[in-house]
C-alpha positions, 0 to 999 in steps of 0.5 A, a space after each residue: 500500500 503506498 503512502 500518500 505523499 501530502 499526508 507524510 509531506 504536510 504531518 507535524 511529526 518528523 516522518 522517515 519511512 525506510 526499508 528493511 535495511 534502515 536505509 532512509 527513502 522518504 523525510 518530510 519537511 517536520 524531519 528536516 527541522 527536527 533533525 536538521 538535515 535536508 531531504 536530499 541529504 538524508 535520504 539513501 542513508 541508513 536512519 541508525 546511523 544518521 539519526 538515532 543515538 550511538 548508545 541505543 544504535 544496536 537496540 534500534 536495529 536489532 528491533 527493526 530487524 525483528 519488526 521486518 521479519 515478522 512479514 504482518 503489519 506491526 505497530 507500537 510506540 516508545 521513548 528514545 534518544 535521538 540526535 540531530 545534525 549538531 550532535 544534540 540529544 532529543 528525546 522523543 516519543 517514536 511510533 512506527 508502523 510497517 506497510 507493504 509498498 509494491 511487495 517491500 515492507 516499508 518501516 515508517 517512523 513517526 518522531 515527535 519532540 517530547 522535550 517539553 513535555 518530558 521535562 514537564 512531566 518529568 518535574 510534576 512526577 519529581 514533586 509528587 515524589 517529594 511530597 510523598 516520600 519527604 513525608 515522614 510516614 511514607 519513608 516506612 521508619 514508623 515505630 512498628 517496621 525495622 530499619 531493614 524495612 525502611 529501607 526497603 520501602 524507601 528504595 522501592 519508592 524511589 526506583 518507582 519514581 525516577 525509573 530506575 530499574 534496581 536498588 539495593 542497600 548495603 549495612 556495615 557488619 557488626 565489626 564495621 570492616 565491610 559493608 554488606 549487601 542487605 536489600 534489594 528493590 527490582 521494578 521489573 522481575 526480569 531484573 531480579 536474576 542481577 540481584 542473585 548473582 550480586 546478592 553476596 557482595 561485600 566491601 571494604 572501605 574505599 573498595 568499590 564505588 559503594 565502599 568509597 562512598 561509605 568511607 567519604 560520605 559523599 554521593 557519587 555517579 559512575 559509568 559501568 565499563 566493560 571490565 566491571 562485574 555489573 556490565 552486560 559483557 560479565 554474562 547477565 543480559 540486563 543493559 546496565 550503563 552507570 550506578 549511582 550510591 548515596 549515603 545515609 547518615 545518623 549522627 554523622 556516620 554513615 550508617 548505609 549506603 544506597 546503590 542504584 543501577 541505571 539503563 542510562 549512560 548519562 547521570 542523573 540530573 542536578 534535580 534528581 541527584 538533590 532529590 535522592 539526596 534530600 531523601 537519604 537525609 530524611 531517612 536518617 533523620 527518622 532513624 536517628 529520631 527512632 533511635 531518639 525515641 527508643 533511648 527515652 523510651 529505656 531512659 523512662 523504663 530505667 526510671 521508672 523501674 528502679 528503687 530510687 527516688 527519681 524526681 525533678 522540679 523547676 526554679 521554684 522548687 514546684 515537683 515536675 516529675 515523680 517516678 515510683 521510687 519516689 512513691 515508695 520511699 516517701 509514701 506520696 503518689 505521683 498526682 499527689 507529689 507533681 505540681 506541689 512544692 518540694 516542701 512536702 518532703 522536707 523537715 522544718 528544719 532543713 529549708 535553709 538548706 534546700 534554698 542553698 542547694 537551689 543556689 548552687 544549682 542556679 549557678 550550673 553546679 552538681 552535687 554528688 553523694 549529698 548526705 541530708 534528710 527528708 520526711 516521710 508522708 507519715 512523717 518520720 523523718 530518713 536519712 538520704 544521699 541526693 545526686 542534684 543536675 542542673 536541667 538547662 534548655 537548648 540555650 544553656 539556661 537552667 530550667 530545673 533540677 533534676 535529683 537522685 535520692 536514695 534511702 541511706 538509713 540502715 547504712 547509717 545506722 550500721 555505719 555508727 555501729 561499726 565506728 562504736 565497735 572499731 573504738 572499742 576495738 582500738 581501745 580494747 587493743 591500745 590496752 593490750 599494747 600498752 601491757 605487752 610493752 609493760 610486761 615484756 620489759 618487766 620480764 626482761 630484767 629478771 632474764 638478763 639476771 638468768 642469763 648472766 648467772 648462767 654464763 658466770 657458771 658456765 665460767 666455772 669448773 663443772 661436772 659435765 652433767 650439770 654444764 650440760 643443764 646450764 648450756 640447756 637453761 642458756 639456750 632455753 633463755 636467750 630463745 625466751 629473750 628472743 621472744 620478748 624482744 619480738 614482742 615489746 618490738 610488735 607492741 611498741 609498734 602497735 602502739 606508735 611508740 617507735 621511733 627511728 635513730 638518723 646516724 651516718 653508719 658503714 653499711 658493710 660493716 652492718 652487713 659483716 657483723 650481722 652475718 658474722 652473729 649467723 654464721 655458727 647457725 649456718 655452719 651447724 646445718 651445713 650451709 653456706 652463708 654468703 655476704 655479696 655488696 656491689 662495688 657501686 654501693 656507698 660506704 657509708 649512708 645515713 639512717 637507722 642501722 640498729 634496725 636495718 641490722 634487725 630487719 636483715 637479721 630477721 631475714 637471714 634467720 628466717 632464710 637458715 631456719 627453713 632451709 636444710 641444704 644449699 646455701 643462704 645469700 645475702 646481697 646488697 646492690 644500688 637501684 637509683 642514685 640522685 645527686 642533691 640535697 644539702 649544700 651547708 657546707 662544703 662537705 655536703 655539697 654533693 651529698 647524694 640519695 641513693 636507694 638500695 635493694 638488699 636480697 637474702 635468698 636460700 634454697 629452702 623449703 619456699 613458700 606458696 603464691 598465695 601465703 606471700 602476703 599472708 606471713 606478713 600479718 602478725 602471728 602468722 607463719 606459711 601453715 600451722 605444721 611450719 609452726 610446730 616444725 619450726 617454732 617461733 612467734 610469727 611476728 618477725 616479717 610482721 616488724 620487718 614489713 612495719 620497720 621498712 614503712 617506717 624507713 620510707 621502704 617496702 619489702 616483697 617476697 619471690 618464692 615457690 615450694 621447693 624452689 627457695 625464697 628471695 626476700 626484697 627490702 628497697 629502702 633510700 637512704 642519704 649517703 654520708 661521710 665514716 672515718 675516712 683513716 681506714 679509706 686512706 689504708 685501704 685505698 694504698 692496699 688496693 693500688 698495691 694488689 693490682 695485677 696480683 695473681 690469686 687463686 681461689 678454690 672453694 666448692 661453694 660456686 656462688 662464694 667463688 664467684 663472689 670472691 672473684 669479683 671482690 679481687 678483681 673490683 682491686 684489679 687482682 687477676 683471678 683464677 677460681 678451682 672448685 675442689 683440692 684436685 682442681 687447684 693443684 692442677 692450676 697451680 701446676 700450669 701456672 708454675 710451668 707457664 709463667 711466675 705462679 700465683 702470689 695468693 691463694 685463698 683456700 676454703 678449710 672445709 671441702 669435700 674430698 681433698 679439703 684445705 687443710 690438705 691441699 696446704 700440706 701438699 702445695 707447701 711440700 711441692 715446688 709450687 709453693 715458691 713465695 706464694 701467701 696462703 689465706 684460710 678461710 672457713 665458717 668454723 672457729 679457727 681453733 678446730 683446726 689449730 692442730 693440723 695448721 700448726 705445722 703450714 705456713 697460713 699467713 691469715 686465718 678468714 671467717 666465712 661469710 666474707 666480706 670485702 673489708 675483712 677480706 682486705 684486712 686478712 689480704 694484708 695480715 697474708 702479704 705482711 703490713 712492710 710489702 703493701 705500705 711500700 711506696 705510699 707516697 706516690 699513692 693518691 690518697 683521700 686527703 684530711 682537708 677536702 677543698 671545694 673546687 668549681 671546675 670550669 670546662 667544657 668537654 664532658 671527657 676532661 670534666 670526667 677525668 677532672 672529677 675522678 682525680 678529685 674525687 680520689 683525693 676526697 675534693 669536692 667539686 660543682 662543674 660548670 659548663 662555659 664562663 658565664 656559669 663560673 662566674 653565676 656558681 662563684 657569686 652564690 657558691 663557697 669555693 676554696 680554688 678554681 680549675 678554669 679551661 681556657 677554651 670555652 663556648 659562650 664565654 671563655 676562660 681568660 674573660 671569666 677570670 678577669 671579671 671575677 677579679 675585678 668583682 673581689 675588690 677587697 675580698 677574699 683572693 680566691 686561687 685561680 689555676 689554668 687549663 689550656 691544651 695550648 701549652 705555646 710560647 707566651 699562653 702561660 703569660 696570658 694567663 697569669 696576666 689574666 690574673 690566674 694563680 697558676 698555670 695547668 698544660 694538657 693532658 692534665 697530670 694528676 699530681 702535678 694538678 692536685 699538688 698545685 690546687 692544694 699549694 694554692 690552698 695552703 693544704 699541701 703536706 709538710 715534707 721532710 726536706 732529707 728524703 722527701 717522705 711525708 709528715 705523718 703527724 699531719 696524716 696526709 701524703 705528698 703528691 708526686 709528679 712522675 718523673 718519667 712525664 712528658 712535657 705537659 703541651 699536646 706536642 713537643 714542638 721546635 721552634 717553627 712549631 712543627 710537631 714530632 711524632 713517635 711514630 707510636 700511638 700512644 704511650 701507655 706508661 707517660 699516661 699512667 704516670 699523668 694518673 699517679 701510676 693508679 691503673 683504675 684512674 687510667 682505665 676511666 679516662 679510657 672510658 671517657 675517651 670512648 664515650 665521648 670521642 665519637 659524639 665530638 667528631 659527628 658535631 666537629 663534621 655537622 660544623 664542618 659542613 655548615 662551615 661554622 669556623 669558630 664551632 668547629 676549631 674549638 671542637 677540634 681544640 677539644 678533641 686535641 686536648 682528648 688524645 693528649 692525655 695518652 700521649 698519642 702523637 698522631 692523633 693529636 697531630 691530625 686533630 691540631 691539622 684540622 684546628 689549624 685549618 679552621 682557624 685559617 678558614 681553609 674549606 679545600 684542606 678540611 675534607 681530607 685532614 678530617 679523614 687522616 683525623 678520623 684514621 688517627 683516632 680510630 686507631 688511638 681507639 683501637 689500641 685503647 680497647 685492646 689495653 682495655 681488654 687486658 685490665 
């Protein structure tokens, strides 16, 4: 049938008749407007291509094919996107019809603008939209739906609206690590296969459109490629272009994530985004209102419900709220209490006291644990605790008082029944105290009088039957005085009738006297009572030694009570030192706290987990059977616990059944100042046995080692054996491979072959030649009087040992005429200690200054620059200054010359210098500067002292014959070495020009510059390997920021280090790089600092080796 040409040329609509290809034959004038392409341009060519949209080509061809193969008449209508001759988007309503024209099928396709009427229909359906579901009950979250609804309705209505064809909403999991798909809405139920395949998915945040809308919060559209799982190419045949995910938020999380997917390629518009987004905001509202809803709903549930009192009022004190704890406690119902005064409750007496409150409250205060009264309907009148809150508005004003009251009345009644009885208690038991303090001192006159007559008798001539009887009455007495003792000390405790003494004490000494009163119960059962004090412990501290002796005394029982075998150790060691405290004198200048751990450990019987706070109560031992087997009050650990609180300590206990016990006293103390004779002895001993070679056999491993490390804290080198065969073996490979040992020390009581005959058969072998025998044993020494007679021992030492009476028997052992041989080369504590301010700037010179003085007993504040000298000499006493002349901020010549210009008439306080110049014309500088004397670098430690103390008057008088020391002024003379090398840090010629050596340090001129004492030595290694490094890395930082100045004084300093070891090519190579800084010359620096850094590195190198061997 042919198709009249008027109607097709003069129809409104765009009309495009085309065959069965697609290939155009007719195009009215409506086409040529709407598409923009003349008749005789479009027609020939294929309508998919010239005028349908890209996106939607293949679905309009694969449509007109299957149109045209139907072969009958068709028709239909629908909305698509086509395109003009610019390329712009139309949507258009489009119907089509297929005739018959001269045996072809002809498509004729009717095209009408819809943009217009699109829009328009499209902003009506949007605004009932709107109205609908911004409608809180038509977003589904009413009280009787779960969020899970909600959501689902509100995606269904959505997807209804806006046409697109699925919805999901995905919750984060419990956890909150991913985001889980929950709901899905499909329009059409040919879309649901899509929501199966993707109903498991699940996302991580920022995984994913989905998660990274979770993680931002943000809305975001997306175009689906080829490669994402939701493209029709992934094996679904659902035609999705883009997704589009919104957030749902509640308190500003997101607490869902809404994901639609669309047909269209293109995002949504401006309006429809607005709209979904409005609605998403609206849908966490009403959660968060639900949310809202249910916490009031539990809030009121919770009052309601609950025992107490919980009612509110406004400013005027008229009851707005009255919860049935309210009804119960004061009898009033809520229509009887609500709208009346809270007067109802209140006694007369306390209305003052609620105006009060209420004027606190005003203020925005909260009361808490308030304790008042109030009155009963009945009348009666109850003790309560009130919790008052201000009730503010959104303005912050208060509006109310909100208040908690609870029934305190039974507790208070209880209350003032328990405080009735603890008086009672606390009387009944300061009684008790009162009489055992009373009765044990009464009952301690008559025991002494047993005990003394006791021991007058047992000074006589006895039958053996009857000293037996009054060895048993002793026994029996001093076991009863023991108790006595115990429990007047308990009862005085109780009683707060103990008070501590404050006395300076040697602690060793303690510990030795302490051990000593033990040592014959230890040696009865067997065991091995060990003393081991840290060399870093104080001498000498201030407190309460009578009770520390009795708390430690206590212990160490305890420890050789409860064990059978093994052995029983007591240690001393250092936990903290703080440098302070009082400053009244020179003396105490630098009196320091120091807080000391004591441990006594034994391999005894233990103790469980559970009973290591329990035989801390008085009375109380582990278990009743220890009782019986071991006897004794169970008040011992109860005094020690009290005493270590009284000392400002505490005392624990480690222990297991089987497995020993290690109890732990921590008490600080001050340290002080003991006769200082015995230092000045003792310190001469020790540098004499340095490098003595001794041999220690013992089977006990811990007195061994023990032993060994006494000996060698004096620089002894020590071998240890553990048994008679062990030793003669040492003593035979010493004597074949170098000079043998010069002491032995030997346990008396040993195993197999024990001291006594290991002696006999050393002193009839050639091993024996010159060697001092010391003895050591926990027995009396007249056990074994008869079978030592005949050896030659020179000293006999009780166990347990102690590094004084080790000492002690070291000397007895050597003779007295060996030891005191060359004393006065010997640095010794001095009778007069001065006060010395020490000005430098190097932490290495600032350590090896401090340690020479510090082995003469001087005293000294340190300051770090000039200025600080002159700030700690203006407050300070000092009786002498040490001043570096090479300092940072403000240097030594400058120093000295202020503090002489600010004495006037003063005291002329002595100034010496030190420099690491040592040039032509510095010592004139010096004195000119106004110092006393002058000190050259590397300091040398008698020259330093002597000079300090000629300045100070305090040098000893020396005999001018032979040059030995005054013994009546109790000092010794200092000696410079004469074996020194010049005291500059190279001997130069006259063009200034060093000479080396050729060796890399010279061990004994550096010996000889510390008074020939090892242990001086070995710290200033120390504090060359501390500090050397650290002054090289900033020597290269200043370098490298050519900081001039900074860097030749680093370089001056790391000079002066290397001097004090005479270590020629290292000072040279540091003086190279001082030089060049001085002159400012950057081309030389980068290859003197690498000589430099070799020469130190091999200084260090030798240092460590020397330091290996000491």
């Amino acid at each position: 049938m042919a198709v009249p040409e008027a109607i097709i040329d003069e129809n409104p609509d765009a009309i495009v008749v085309s065959d069965s290809h697609g290939t155009i034959l007719r195009w009215n004038r409506a086409a040529e407007k709407l598409f923009g392409w003349d008749a005789t341009e479009a027609i020939g060519r294929n309508a998919s291509e010239l005028i349908i949209a890209p996106e939607i080509a293949d679905q309009y061809r694969e449509a007109m094919k299957q149109l045209v193969a139907a072969s009958i008449p068709f028709q239909g209508q629908r909305r698509i996107t086509v395109r003009n001759r610019e390329q712009r988007r139309i949507a258009v309503r489009f119907w089509y019809h297929t005739v018959q024209e001269e045996g072809h099928v002809r498509v004729i396709g009717f095209f009408r603008d819809s943009s217009q009427s699109d829009y328009l229909e499209a902003l009506l359906a949007r605004q009932r939209m709107e109205s609908r579901l911004l409608n809180p009950d038509a977003l589904h979250a009413n009280e009787d739906e779960s969020f899970e609804s909600a959501l689902l309705e509100t995606l269904h209505s959505i997807c209804e609206i806006t046409h697109w064809p699925i919805g999901r909403a995905l919750l984060p999991s419990d956890d909150e690590q991913t985001l889980l798909s929950t709901v899905w809405t499909c329009v059409d139920k040919m879309n649901e296969p899509f929501c199966e395949v993707f109903a498991g998915q699940a996302f991580r945040r920022n995984a994913d459109l989905a998660g990274q809308v979770w993680e931002t919060g943000q809305s975001e559209w997306q175009r689906i490629q080829p490669s994402d799982p939701y493209s029709q190419d992934s094996g679904h045949h659902i035609d999705i272009r883009s997704q589009y995910c919104v957030a749902v938020r509640h308190r500003r999380e997101v607490i869902a994530v809404l994901q639609f997917f669309l047909t269209e390629n293109e995002p949504p518009d401006v309006g429809l985004r607005n709209l979904v987004r409005k609605l998403s905001r609206a849908l966490g509202h009403t959660i968060e209102r639900r949310a809202w809803e249910e916490e009031r709903r539990r809030l009121a549930a919770i009052v309601e419900s609950t025992y107490d009192a919980i009612l509110s009022k406004d400013p005027g004190g008229i009851i707005t709220s009255w919860n049935k704890g309210a009804e119960r406690l004061y009898g009033f119902s809520a229509d009887e209490a609500v709208g009346q005064s809270i007067e109802i409750i209140l006694p007369g007496s306390l209305r003052q006291e609620e105006r009060e409150i209420q004027e606190s409250i005003r203020t925005g205060q909260r009361l808490e644990q308030f304790e008042t009264q109030r009155q009963r309907k009945s009348g009666e009148v109850i003790n309560v605790s009130l919790t008052l809150s201000p009730l503010m508005n959104e303005e912050g004003r208060v509006i109310g008082t909100a208040s908690i009251e609870r029934d305190i009345t039974r507790r208070k009644e209880a209350q003032h029944r328990l405080q009735e009885a603890m008086e009672v208690a606390e009387a009944a038991n300061l009684a008790k105290s009162e009489f055992l303090a009373n009765i044990s001192h009464e009952l301690r006159t008559p025991m002494n009088a047993i005990l003394g007559m006791t021991d007058l008798s047992l000074k006589e001539e006895l039958p053996e039957d009857v000293r037996d009887y009054l060895e048993t009455v002793r026994d029996s007495a001093d076991t009863m005085l023991f108790l006595i003792n115990e429990i007047l000390d308990f009862s005085r405790l109780e009683a707060g009738r103990f008070e501590l003494e404050n006395a300076p004490f040697d602690i060793r000494g303690m510990l030795d006297q302490t051990l000593r009163a033990l040592s014959f119960r230890a040696h009865e059962k067997g065991l091995e009572l060990v003393a081991d004090v840290s060399s870093s412990v104080p001498q000498c501290v201030v407190g309460d030694e009578i009770r520390l002796q009795q708390i430690l005394s206590n212990l160490t029982n305890n420890a050789i009570k409860f064990t059978e075998s093994g052995e029983v150790v007591v240690t001393i060691g250092v936990e903290d030192v703080l440098v302070g405290g009082s400053q009244d004198s020179a003396n105490q200048a630098n009196c320091e706290t120091v807080t000391l751990t004591f441990c006594v450990r034994d391999t005894g019987i233990g103790i469980s987990p559970e009973d290591h706070e329990r035989i801390f109560a008085p009375f109380t031992q582990a278990d009743a059977s220890t009782t019986r087997s071991y006897a004794g009050t169970g008040l011992g650990l109860s005094i020690c616990r009290e005493l270590a609180t009284l000392m400002g300590g505490q005392i624990r206990v480690e222990s297991r059944p089987g497995s020993g016990s290690s109890f732990f006293l921590t008490v600080t103390f001050l340290t002080g100042e003991c006769d200082t004779d015995r230092d000045a002895t003792t310190d001469t001993i020790i540098d004499d046995l340095s490098g003595t070679a001794v041999l220690i056999v013992d089977d006990n491993e811990t007195i061994r080692a023990n032993l060994k490390d006494m000996v060698e804290s004096w620089s002894m080198r020590a071998e240890v054996a553990e048994s008679g065969d062990a030793a003669l073996r040492a003593l035979q490979t010493a004597s074949s491979d170098r000079d043998g040992f010069s002491l032995l020390i030997v346990d008396a009581v040993m195993p197999g072959m024990d001291g006594v005959a290991l002696l006999e058969h050393v002193q009839n072998s050639a091993e024996s030649n010159g060697t001092a025998i010391l003895m050591m044993s926990p027995a009396d020494q007249r056990l074994f009087k008869s079978r030592i007679e005949h050896l030659d021992v020179g000293a006999f030492l009780d166990k347990p040992v102690s590094q004084s009476s080790l000492l002690g028997a070291i000397s007895e052992a050597f003779g007295e005429a060996v030891l005191i041989k060359s004393n006065e080369d010997r640095i010794v504590r001095t009778r007069r200690p001065l006060r010395i301010l020490v000005a430098e700037d190097i932490p290495a010179n600032q350590k090896v200054v401090k340690a020479i003085l510090a082995k003469r007993g001087h005293s000294y504040r340190i300051a770090h620059n000039g200025r600080e000298a002159i700030d700690f000499y203006t407050r300070e006493a000092f009786d002498a200054i040490l001043m570096d002349v090479q300092m940072p901020i403000m240097d030594g010549l400058q120093a000295v010359r202020a503090i002489r210009s600010s004495e006037g008439g003063n005291r002329h306080i002595p100034i010496v210098a030190m420099t690491a110049h040592a040039m032509r014309g510095d010592r004139e500088t010096c004195l000119a500067a106004g110092m006393d004397a002058y000190v050259a670098k590397p300091i040398d430690a008698a020259l330093l002292l002597n000079t300090l103390e000629r300045l100070t008057d305090s040098l000893v008088e020396v005999d001018p014959e032979n040059g030995a020391p005054n013994r009546s002024r109790g000092q010794w003379t200092l000696r410079s070495s004469s074996h020194s090398t010049p005291p500059a840090e190279l001997r130069r010629n006259s063009e200034g020009a060093s000479e080396t050596t050729g060796r890399v340090w010279h061990v004994d001129v550096a010996m000889s510059r510390m008074g020939d004492d090892v242990n001086l030595l070995a710290k200033m290694v120390d504090f060359f390997l501390e500090d050397s490094g650290e002054l090289q890395s900033r020597l290269s930082e200043e370098v490298a920021v050519a900081n001039w100045a900074e860097a030749k004084r680093i370089a001056h300093s790391l000079k002066g280090l290397c001097s004090n070891f005479e270590a020629a090519p290292a000072v040279a190579a540091a003086f190279a790089v001082e030089r060049a800084c001085s002159d400012v010359s950057p081309a030389q620096i980068s290859q003197l600092l690498t000589v430099m850094k070799q020469r130190i590195a091999e200084l260090t190198e030798a240092l460590r080796n020397w330091q290996a061997q000491h």
